[in-house]
Each structure stands twice: as C-alpha cells, then as structure tokens.
C-alpha positions in Angstrom: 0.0 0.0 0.0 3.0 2.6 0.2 3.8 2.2 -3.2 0.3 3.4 -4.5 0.7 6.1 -1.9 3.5 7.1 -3.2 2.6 6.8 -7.0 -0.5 8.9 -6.1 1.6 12.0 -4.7 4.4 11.4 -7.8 1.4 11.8 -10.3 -0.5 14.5 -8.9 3.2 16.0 -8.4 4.1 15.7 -12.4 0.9 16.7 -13.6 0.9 20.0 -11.5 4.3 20.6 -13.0 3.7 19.6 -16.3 4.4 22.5 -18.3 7.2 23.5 -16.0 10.9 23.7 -17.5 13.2 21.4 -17.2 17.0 21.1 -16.8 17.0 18.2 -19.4 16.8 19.7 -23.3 14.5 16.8 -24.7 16.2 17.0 -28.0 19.9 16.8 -26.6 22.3 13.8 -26.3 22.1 13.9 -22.5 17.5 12.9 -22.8 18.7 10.3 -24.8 21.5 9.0 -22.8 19.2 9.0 -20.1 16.0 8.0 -21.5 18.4 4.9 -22.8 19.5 4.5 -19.0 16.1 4.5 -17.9 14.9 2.0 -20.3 18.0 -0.6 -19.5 17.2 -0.5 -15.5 13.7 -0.9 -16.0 14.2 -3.6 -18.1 17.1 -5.3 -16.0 15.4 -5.0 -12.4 12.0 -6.6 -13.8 14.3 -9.4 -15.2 15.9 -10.0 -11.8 12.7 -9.6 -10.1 11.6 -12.5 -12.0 14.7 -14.8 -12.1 14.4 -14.3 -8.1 10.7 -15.0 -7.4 10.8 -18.0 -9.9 13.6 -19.5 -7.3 11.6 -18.6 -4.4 14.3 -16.0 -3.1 11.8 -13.0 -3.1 13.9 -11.7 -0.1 16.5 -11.1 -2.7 14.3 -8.2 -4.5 15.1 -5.8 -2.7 18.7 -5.7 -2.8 18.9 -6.0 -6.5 16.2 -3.9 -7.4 18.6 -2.0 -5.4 21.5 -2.9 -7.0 20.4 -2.5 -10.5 19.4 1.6 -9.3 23.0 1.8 -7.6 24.7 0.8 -10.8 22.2 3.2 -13.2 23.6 5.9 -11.6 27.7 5.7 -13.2 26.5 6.3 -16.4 24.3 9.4 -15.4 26.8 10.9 -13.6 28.6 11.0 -17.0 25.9 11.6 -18.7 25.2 14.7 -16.8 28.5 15.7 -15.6 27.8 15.3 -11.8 30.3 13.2 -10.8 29.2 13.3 -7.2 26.5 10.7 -8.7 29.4 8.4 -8.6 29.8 8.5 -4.8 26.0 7.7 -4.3 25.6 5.7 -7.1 28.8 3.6 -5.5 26.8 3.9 -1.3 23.6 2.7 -2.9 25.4 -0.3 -4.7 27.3 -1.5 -1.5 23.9 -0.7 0.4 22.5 -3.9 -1.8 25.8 -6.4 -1.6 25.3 -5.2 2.3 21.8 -6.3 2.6 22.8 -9.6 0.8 25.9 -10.6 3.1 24.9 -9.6 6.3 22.8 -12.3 8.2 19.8 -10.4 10.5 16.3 -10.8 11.9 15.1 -8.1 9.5 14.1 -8.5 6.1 16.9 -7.5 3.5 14.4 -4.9 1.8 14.1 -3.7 5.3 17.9 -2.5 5.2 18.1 -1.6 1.6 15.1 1.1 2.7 17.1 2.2 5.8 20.4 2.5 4.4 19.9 3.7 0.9 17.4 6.1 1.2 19.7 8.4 2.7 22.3 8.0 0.2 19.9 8.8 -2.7 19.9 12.2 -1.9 17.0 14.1 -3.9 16.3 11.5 -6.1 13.1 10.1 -5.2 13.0 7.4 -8.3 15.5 5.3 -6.0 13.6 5.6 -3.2 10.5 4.8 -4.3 11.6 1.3 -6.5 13.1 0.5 -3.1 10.0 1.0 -1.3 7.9 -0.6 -4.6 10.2 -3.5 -4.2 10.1 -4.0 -0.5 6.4 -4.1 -0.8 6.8 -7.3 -3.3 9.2 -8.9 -0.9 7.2 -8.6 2.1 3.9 -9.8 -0.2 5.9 -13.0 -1.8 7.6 -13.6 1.3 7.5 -17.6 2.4 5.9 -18.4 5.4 
C-alpha cells in the first residue's frame, strides 16, 4: 500500500508541473543517454525480479532492485557531468551487496530502505523502486 501512496503524490506531483521547464533539453544527447538508462534498468530490475521470485528467493528483491538503481547511476553521472552521482551511485550499490551478506532478523528490503534512502539524496526514483520492491518482498515472502 506505500507504493500506490507514493505513486499517487508522484502523479498529482508531475501533472501540476507539467508544463514547467526542465534542466534536461528533450532534443539533446544527455535525454537520450538518459532516457536509454532508464529504459536498460527498468528492463534489468524486472528481469531480476523475475529470475528471483521463480527461485523462491523474493527476499532477494530488494537488494537488486537495489542494486540495479545503484549501478544506473555511473552512467548518469557521465551523462550529466555530476560526478558526485558516482559516490552515491557507488553507497547505494554496496547498500544492496550489504543487505545480501549480512545475516539479520530483518528482512533485506528492510535494510536496503534504511540505508539507501539516505544516500539517494533528492532523487526520489530510487527511493520509491526501493519502497515498490520491499512491498513485493514482504507480499511474496515464504511463510
């Protein structure tokens, strides 16, 4: 249920800002080096998310939905000459080998939520897969 929340402010969010300018020219290099970046995560997380439900390891979606935003962010920070996006992209990735490696009570998606969230700064796209995903891990989850 957080992740509808969540979608439901984001929408109403975008469409109030609709016709609002943007830092991103859409007919530059950098909208299509993004847009490109974009497209590849999507695609790679719901493949993961897949390959680890089909296994039965759904307390593994977390971390690489996690790990999959972690590593999107190198090529951005190229992309749009930020290379401080190479410090959080490189937080955010450890964040999901972290949550992997270390043996706890709490769910892995619990920890990628607590720990990356801070690390993604302003970028609410990363915080919200992580919430979208820890919401599929705590659904799937065996009993």
């Amino acid at each position: 249920m957080d992740g509808l929340g969540l979608i439901a402010i984001s929408v109403s969010t975008v469409v109030g800002h609709w016709d609002a300018g943007t830092a991103i020219d859409p007919t530059g290099g950098a909208f299509r080096s993004d847009l490109v970046v974009v497209v590849v995560e999507v695609v790679a997380a719901v493949v993961l998310v897949v390959l680890a439900l089909r296994r039965n390891r759904s307390d593994l979606v977390a971390p690489l939905v996690l790990a999959v935003v972690g590593v999107h962010c190198f090529p951005l920070a190229v992309v749009f000459g930020q290379p401080v996006l190479h410090l959080a992209a490189a937080l955010v990735t450890a964040v999901s080998v972290v949550a992997v490696v270390v043996r706890s009570d709490a769910a892995r998606g619990f920890w990628c939520g607590v720990l990356a969230a801070p690390t993604s700064g302003y970028d609410a796209s990363a915080t919200a897969e992580v919430r979208v995903s820890f919401s599929i891990e705590t659904k799937y989850a065996p009993i």
